[in-house]
C-alpha positions in Angstrom: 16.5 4.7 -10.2 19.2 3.2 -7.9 21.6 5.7 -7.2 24.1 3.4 -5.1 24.4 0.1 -7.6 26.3 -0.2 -11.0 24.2 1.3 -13.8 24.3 -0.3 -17.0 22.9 0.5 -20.5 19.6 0.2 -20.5 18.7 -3.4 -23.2 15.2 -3.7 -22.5 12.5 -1.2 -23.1 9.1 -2.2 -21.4 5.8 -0.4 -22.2 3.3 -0.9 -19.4 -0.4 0.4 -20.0 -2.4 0.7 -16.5 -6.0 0.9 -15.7 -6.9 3.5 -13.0 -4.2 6.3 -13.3 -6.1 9.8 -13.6 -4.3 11.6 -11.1 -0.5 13.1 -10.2 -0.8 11.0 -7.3 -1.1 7.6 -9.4 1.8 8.6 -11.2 3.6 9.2 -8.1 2.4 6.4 -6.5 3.6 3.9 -9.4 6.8 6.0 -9.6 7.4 5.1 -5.9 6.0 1.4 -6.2 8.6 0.8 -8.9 11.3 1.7 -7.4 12.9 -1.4 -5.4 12.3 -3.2 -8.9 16.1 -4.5 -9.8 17.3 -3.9 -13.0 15.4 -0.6 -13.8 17.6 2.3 -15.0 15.2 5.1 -16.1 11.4 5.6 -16.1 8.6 8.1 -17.8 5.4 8.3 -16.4 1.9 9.2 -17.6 -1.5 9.2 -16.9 -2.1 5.3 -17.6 1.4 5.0 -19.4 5.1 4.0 -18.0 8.3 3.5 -20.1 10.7 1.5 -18.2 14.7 0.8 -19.6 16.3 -1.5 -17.8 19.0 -4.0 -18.1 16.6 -6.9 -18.6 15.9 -8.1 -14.8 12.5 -6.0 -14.9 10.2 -8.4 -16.2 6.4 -7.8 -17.1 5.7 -9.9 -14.1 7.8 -8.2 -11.7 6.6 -4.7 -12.9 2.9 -5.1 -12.9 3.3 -7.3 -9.5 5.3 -3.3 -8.4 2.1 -1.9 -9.9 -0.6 -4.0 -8.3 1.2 -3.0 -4.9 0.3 0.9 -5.5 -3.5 -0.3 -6.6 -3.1 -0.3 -10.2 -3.8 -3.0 -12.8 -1.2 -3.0 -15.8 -3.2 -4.4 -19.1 -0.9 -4.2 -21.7 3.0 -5.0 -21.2 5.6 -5.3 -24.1 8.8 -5.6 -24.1 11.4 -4.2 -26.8 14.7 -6.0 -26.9 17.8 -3.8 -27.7 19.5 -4.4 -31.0 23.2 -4.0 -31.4 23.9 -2.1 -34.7 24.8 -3.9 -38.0 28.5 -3.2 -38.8 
């Protein structure tokens, strides 16, 4: 999502569940609220669904604060910690 900073591999997936999102125009408007979130390095948006992989800055409270700014109430966040691979 930020085209002029370093990207790293995403570590951190965070599922996000949000109250209120029936339209294109939700999914656009949390799409554009997350977007000056640090951290985040790709996104997938649904009707009352987002998918964020960042490098671990994007915390739950940081997204759903993004989210409350477009009008949206996140009620569910988790958060899935990359594993490095057993050698």
């Amino acid at each position: 999502m930020h085209p002029n900073g370093p990207q790293k591999s995403p570590s951190v997936t965070t599922r996000l569940a949000i109250a209120g999102m029936t339209s294109m125009h939700s999914v656009h408007a949390v799409y554009t609220a997350l977007t000056p979130v640090e951290g985040i390095v790709r996104v997938h948006i649904g009707f009352g669904t987002a998918t964020v992989q960042h490098d671990g800055r994007a915390t739950c409270v940081a997204l759903t604060e993004a989210i409350a700014v477009a009008g949206y109430e996140v009620t569910q966040c988790t958060e899935e910690r990359g594993r490095l691979p057993v050698l």
